[in-house]
PDB file with one MODEL, atoms N, CA, C and O in Angstrom:
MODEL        1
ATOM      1  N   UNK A   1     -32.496  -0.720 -41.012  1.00  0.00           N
ATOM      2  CA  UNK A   1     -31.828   0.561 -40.906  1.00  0.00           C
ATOM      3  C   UNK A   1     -32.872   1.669 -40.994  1.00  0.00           C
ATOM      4  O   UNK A   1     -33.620   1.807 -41.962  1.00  0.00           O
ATOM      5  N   UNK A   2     -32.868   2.480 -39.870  1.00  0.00           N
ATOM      6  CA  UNK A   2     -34.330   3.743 -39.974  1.00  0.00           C
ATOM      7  C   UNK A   2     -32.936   5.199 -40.906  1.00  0.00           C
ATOM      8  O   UNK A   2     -31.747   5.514 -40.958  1.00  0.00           O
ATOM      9  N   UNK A   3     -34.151   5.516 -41.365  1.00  0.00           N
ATOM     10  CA  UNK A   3     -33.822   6.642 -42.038  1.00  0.00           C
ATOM     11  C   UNK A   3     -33.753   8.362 -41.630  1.00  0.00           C
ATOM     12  O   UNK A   3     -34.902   8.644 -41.966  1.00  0.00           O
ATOM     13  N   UNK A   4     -33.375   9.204 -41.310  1.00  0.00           N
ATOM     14  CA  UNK A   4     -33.027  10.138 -41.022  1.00  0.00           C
ATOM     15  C   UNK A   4     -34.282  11.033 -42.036  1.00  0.00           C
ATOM     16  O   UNK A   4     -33.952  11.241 -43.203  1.00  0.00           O
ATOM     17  N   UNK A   5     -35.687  11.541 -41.572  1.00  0.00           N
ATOM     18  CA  UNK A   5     -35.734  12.331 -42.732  1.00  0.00           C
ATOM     19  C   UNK A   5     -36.332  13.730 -42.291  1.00  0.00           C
ATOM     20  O   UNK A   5     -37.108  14.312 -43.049  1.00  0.00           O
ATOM     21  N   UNK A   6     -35.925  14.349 -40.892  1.00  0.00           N
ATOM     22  CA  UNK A   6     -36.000  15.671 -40.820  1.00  0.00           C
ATOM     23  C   UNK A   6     -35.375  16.794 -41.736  1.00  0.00           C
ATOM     24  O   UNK A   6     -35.669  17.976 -41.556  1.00  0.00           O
ATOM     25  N   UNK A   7     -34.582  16.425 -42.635  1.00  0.00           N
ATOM     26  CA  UNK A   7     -34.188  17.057 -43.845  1.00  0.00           C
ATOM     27  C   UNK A   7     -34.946  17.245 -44.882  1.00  0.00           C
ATOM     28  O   UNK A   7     -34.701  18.263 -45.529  1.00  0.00           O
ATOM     29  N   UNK A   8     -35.714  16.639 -45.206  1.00  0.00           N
ATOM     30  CA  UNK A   8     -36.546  16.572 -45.724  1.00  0.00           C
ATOM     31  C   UNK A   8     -38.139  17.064 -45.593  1.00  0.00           C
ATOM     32  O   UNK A   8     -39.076  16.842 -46.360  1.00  0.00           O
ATOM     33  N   UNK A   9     -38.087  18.049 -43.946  1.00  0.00           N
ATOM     34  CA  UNK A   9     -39.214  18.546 -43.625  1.00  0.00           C
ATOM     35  C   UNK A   9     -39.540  19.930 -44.110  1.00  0.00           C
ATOM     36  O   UNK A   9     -38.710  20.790 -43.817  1.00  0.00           O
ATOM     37  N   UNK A  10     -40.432  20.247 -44.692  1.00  0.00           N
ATOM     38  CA  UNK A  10     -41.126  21.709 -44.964  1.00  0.00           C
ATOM     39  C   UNK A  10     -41.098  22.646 -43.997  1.00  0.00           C
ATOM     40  O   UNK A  10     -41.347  22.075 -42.935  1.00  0.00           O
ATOM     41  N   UNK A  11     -40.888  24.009 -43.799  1.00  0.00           N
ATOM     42  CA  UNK A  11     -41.107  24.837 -43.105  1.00  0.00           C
ATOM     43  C   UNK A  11     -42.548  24.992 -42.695  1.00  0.00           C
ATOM     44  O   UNK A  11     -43.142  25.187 -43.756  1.00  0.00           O
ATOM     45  N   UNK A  12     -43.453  25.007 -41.667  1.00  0.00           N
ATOM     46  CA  UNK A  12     -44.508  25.050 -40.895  1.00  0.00           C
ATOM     47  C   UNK A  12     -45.228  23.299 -41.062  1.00  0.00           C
ATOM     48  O   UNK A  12     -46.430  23.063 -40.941  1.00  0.00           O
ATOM     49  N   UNK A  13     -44.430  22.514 -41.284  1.00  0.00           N
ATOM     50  CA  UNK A  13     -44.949  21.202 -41.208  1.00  0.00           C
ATOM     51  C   UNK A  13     -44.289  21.152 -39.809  1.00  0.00           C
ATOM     52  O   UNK A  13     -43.729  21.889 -38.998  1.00  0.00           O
ATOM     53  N   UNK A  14     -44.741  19.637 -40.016  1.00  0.00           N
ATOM     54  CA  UNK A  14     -44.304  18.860 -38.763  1.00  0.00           C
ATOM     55  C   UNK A  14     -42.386  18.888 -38.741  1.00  0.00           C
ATOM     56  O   UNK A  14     -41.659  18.848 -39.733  1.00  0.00           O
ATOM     57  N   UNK A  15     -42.040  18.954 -37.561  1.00  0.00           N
ATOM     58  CA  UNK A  15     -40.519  19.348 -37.266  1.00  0.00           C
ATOM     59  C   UNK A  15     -40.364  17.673 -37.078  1.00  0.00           C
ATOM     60  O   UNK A  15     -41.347  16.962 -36.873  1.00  0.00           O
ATOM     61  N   UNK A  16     -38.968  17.143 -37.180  1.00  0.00           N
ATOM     62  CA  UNK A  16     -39.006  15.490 -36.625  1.00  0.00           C
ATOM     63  C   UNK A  16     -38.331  16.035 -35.114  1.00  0.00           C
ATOM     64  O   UNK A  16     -38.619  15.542 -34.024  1.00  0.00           O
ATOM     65  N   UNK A  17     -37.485  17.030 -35.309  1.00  0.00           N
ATOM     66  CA  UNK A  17     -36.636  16.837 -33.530  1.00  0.00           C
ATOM     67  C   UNK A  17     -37.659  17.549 -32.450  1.00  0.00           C
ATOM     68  O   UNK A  17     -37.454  18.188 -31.418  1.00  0.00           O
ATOM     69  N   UNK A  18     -38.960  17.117 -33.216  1.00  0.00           N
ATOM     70  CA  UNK A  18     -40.140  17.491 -31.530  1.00  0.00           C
ATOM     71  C   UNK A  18     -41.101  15.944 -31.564  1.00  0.00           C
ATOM     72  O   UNK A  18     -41.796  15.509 -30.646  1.00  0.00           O
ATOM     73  N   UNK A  19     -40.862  15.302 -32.971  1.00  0.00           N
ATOM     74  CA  UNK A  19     -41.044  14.080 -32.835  1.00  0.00           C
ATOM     75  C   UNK A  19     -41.095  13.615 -31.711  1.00  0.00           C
ATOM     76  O   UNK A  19     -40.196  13.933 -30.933  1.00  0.00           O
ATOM     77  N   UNK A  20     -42.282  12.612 -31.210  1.00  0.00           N
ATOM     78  CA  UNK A  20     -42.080  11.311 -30.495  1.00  0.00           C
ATOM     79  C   UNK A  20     -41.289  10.042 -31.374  1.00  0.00           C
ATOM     80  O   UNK A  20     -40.865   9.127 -30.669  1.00  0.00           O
ATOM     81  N   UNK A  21     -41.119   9.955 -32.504  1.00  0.00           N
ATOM     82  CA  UNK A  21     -40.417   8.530 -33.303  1.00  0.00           C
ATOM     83  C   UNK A  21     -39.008   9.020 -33.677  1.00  0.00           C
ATOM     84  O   UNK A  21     -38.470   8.599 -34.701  1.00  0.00           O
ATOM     85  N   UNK A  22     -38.494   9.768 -32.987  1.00  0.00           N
ATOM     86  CA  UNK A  22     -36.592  10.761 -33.859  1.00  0.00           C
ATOM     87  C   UNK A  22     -36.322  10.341 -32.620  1.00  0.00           C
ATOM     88  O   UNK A  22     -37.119  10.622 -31.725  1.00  0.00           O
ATOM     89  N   UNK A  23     -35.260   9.660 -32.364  1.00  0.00           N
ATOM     90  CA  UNK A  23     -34.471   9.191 -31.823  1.00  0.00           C
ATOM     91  C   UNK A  23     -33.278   9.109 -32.300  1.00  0.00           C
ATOM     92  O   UNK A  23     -32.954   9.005 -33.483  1.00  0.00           O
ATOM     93  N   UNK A  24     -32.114   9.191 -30.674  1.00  0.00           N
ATOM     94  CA  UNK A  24     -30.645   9.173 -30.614  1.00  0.00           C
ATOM     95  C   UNK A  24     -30.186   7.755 -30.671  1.00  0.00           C
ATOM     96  O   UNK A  24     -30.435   7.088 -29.668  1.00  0.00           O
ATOM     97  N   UNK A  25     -29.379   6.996 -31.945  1.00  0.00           N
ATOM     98  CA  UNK A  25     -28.899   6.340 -31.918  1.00  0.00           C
ATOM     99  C   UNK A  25     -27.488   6.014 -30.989  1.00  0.00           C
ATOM    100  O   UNK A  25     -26.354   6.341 -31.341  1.00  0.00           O
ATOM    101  N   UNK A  26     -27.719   5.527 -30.134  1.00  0.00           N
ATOM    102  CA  UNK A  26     -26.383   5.620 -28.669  1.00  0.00           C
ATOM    103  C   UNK A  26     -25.020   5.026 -29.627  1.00  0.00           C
ATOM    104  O   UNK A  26     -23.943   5.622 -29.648  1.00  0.00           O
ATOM    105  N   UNK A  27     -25.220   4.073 -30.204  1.00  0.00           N
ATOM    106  CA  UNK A  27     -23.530   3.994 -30.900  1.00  0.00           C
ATOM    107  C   UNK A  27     -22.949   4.984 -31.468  1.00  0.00           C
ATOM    108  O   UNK A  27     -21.765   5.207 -31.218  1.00  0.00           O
ATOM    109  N   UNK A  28     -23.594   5.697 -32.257  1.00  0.00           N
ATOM    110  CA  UNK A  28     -22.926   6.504 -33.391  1.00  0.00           C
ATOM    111  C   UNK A  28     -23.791   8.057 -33.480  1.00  0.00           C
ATOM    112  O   UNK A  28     -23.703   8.838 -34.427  1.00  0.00           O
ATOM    113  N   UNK A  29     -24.585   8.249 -32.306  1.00  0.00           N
ATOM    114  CA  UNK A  29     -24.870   9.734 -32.010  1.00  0.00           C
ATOM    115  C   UNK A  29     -25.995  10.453 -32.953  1.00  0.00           C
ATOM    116  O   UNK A  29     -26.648  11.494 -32.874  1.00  0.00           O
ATOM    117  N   UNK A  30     -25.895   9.378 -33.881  1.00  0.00           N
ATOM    118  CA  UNK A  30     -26.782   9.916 -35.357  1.00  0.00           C
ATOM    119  C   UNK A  30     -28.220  10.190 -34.787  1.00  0.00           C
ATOM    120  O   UNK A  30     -28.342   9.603 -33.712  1.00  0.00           O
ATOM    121  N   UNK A  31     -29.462  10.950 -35.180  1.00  0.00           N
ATOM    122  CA  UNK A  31     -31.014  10.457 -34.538  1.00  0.00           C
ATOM    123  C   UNK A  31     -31.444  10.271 -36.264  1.00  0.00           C
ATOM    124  O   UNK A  31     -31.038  10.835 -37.280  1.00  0.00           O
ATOM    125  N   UNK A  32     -32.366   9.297 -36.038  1.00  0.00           N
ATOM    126  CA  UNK A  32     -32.964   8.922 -36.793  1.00  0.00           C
ATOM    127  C   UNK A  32     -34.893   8.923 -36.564  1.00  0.00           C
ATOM    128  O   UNK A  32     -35.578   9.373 -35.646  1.00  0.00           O
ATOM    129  N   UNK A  33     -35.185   8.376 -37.546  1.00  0.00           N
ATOM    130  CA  UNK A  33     -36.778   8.078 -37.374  1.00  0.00           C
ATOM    131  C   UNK A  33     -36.694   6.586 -36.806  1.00  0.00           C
ATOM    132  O   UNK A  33     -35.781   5.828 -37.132  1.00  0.00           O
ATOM    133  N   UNK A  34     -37.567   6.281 -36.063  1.00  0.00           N
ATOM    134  CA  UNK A  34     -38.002   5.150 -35.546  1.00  0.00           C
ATOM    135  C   UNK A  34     -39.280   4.624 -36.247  1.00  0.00           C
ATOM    136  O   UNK A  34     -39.672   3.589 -35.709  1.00  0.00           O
ATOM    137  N   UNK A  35     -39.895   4.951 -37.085  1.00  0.00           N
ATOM    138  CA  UNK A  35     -41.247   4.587 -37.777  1.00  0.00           C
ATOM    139  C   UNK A  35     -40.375   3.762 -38.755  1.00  0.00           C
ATOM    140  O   UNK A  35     -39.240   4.159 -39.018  1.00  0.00           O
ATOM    141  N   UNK A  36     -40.785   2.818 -39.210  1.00  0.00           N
ATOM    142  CA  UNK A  36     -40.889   1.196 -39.854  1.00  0.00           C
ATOM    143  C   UNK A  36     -42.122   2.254 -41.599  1.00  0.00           C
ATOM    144  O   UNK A  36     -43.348   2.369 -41.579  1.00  0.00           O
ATOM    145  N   UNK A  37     -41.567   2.559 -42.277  1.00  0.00           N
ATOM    146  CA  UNK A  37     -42.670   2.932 -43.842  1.00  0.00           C
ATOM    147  C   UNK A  37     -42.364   1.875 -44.606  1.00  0.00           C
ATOM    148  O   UNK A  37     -41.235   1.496 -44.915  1.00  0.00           O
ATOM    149  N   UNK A  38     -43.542   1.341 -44.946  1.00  0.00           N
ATOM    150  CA  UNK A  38     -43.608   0.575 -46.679  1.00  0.00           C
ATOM    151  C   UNK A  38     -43.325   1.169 -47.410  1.00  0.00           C
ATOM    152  O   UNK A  38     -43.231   2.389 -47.283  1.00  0.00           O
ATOM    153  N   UNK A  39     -43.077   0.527 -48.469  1.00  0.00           N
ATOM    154  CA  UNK A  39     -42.292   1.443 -49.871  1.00  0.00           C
ATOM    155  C   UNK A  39     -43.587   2.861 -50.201  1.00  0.00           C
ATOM    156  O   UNK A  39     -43.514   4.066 -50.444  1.00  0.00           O
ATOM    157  N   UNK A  40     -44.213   2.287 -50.105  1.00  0.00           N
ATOM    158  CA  UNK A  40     -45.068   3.455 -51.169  1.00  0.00           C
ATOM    159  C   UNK A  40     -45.250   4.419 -49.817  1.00  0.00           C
ATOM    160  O   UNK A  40     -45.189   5.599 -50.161  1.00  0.00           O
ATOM    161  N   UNK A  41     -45.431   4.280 -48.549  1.00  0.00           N
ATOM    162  CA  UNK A  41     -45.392   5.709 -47.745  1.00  0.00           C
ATOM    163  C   UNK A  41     -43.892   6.335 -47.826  1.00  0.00           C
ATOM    164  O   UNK A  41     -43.769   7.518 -47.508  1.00  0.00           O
ATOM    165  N   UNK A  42     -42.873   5.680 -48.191  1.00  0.00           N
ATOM    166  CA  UNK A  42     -41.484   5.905 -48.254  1.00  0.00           C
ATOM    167  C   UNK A  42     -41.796   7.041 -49.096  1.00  0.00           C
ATOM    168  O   UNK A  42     -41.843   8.183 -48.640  1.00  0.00           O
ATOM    169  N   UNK A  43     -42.063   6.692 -50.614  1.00  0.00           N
ATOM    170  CA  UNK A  43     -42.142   7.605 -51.922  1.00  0.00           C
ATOM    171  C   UNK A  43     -43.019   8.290 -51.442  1.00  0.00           C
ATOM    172  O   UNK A  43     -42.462   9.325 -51.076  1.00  0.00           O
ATOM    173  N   UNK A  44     -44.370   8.356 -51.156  1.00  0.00           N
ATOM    174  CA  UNK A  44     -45.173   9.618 -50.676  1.00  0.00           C
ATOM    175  C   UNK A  44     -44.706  10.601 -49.916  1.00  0.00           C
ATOM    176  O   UNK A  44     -44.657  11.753 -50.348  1.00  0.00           O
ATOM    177  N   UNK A  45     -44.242  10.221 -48.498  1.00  0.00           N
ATOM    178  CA  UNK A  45     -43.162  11.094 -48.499  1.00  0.00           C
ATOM    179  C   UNK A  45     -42.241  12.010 -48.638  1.00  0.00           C
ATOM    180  O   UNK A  45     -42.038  13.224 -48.665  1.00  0.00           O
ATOM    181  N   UNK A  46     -41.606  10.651 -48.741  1.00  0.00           N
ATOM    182  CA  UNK A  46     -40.346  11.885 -49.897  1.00  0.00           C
ATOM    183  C   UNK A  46     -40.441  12.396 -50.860  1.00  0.00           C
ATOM    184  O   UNK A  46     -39.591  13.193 -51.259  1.00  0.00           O
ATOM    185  N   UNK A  47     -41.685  12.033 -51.627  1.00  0.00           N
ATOM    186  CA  UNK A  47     -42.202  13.262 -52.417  1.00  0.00           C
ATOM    187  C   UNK A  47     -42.329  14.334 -52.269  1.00  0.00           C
ATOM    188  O   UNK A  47     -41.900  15.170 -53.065  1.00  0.00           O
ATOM    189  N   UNK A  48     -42.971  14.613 -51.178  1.00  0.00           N
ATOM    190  CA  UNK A  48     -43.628  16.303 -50.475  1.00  0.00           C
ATOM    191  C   UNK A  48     -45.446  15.633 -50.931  1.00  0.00           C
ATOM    192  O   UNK A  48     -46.238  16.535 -51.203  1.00  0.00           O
ATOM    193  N   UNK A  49     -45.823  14.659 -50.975  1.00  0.00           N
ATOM    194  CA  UNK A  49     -46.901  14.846 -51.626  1.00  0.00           C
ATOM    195  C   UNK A  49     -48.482  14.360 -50.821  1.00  0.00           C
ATOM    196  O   UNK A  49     -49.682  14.238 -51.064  1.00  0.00           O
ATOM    197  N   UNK A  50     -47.283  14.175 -49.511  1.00  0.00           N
ATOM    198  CA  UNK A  50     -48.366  14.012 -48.101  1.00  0.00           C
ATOM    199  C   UNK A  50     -49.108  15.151 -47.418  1.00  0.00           C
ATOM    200  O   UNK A  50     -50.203  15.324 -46.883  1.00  0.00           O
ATOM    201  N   UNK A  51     -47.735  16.019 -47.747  1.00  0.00           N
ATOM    202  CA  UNK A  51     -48.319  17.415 -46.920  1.00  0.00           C
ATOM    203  C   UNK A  51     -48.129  17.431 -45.596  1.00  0.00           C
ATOM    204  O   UNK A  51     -48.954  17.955 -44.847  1.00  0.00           O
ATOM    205  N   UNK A  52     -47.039  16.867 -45.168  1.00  0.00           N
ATOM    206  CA  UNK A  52     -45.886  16.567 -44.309  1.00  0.00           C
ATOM    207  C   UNK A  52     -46.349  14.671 -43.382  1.00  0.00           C
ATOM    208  O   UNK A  52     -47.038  13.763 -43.846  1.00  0.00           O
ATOM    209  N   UNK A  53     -45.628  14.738 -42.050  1.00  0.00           N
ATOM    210  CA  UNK A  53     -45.639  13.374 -41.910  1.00  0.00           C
ATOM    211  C   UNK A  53     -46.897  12.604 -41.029  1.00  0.00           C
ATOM    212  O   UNK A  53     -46.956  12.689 -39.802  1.00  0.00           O
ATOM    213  N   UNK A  54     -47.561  12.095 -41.575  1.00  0.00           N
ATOM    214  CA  UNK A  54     -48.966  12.156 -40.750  1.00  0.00           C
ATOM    215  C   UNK A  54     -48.617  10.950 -39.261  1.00  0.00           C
ATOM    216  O   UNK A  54     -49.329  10.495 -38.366  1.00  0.00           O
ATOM    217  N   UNK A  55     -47.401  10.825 -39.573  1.00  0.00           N
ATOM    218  CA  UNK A  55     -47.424   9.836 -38.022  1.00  0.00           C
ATOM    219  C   UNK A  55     -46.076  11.048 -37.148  1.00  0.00           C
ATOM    220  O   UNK A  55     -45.000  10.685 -36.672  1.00  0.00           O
ATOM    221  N   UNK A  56     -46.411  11.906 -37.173  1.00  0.00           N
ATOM    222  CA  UNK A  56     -45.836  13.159 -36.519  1.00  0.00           C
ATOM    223  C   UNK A  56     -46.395  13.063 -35.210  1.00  0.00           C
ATOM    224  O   UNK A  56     -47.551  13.469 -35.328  1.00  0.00           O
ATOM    225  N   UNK A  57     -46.193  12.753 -34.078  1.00  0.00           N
ATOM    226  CA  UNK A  57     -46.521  13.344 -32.575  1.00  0.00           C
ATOM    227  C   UNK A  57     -45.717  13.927 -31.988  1.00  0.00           C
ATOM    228  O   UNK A  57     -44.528  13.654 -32.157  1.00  0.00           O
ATOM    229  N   UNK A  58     -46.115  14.897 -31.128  1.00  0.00           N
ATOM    230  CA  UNK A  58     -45.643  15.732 -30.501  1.00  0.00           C
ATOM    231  C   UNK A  58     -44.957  14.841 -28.990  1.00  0.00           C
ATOM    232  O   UNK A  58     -45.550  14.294 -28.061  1.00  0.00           O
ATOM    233  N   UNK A  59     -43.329  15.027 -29.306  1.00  0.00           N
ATOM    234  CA  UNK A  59     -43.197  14.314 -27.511  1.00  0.00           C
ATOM    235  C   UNK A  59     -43.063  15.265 -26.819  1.00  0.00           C
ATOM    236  O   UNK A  59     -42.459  16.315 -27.035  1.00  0.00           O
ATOM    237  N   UNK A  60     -43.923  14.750 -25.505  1.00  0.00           N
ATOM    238  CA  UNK A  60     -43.719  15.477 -24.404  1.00  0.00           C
ATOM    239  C   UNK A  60     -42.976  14.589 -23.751  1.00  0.00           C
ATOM    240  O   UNK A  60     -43.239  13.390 -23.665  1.00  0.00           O
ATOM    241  N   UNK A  61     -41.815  15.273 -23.165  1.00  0.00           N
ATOM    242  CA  UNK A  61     -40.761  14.586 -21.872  1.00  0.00           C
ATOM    243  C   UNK A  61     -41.835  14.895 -20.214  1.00  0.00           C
ATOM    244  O   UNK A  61     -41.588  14.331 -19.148  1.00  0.00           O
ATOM    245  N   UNK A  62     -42.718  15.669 -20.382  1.00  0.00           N
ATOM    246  CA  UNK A  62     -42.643  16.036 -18.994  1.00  0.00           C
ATOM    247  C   UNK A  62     -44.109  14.819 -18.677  1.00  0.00           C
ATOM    248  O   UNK A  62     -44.380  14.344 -17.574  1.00  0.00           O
ATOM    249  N   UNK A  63     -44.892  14.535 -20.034  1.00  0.00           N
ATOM    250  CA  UNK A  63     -46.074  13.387 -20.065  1.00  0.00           C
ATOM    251  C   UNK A  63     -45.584  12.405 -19.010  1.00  0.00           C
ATOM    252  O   UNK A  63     -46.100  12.338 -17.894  1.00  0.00           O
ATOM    253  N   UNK A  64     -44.828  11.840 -19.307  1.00  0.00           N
ATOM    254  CA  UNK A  64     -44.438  10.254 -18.624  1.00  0.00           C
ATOM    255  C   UNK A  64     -43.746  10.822 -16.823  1.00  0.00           C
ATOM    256  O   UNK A  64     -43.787  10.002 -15.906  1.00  0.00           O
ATOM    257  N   UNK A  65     -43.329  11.863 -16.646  1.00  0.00           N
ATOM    258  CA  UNK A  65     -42.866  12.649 -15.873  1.00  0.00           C
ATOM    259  C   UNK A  65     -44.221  12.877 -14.388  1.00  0.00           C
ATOM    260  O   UNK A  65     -44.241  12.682 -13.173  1.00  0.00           O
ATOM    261  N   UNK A  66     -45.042  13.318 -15.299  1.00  0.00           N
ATOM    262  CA  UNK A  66     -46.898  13.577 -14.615  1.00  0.00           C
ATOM    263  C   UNK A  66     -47.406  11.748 -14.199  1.00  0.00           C
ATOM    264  O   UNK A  66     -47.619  11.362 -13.049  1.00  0.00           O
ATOM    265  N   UNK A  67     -47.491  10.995 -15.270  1.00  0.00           N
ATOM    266  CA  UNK A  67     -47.307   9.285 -14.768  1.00  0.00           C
ATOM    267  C   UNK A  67     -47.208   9.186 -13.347  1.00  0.00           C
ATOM    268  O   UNK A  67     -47.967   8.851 -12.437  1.00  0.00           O
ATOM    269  N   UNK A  68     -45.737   9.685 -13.473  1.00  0.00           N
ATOM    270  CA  UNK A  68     -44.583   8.563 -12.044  1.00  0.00           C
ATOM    271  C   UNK A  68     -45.214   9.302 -10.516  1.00  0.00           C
ATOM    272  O   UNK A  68     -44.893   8.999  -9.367  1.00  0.00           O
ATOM    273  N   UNK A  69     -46.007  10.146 -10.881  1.00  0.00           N
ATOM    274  CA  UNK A  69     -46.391  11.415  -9.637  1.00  0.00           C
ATOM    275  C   UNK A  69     -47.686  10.911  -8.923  1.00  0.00           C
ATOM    276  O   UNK A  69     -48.190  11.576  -8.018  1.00  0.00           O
TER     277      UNK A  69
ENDMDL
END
């Protein structure tokens, strides 16, 4: 089960809904994180004590778009 934790983001950190790993769960509409954390990046984390999410990338929709061209 992935966890939802753009709620949990700081103002001028990393946003999750520009995420490449936040994804729309198609059954139930929910988006979640797609990153897999071990316990202890879990608690770092959700601490605040990372200094936001260091596996944060930026998706570009139009990247894979430039590809197919």
């Amino acid at each position: 089960m992935a966890l939802d934790f753009s709620k949990y983001t700081k103002r001028g950190e990393s946003c999750c809904e520009s995420c490449e790993y936040y994804l729309e769960d198609g059954i139930d509409g929910e988006y979640y994180c797609s990153l897999s954390l071990d316990e202890d990046e879990m608690i770092e984390y959700l601490g605040g004590n990372s200094g936001g999410c260091k596996y944060y990338k930026y998706y570009d929709e139009y990247k894979s778009v430039n590809k197919q061209i």
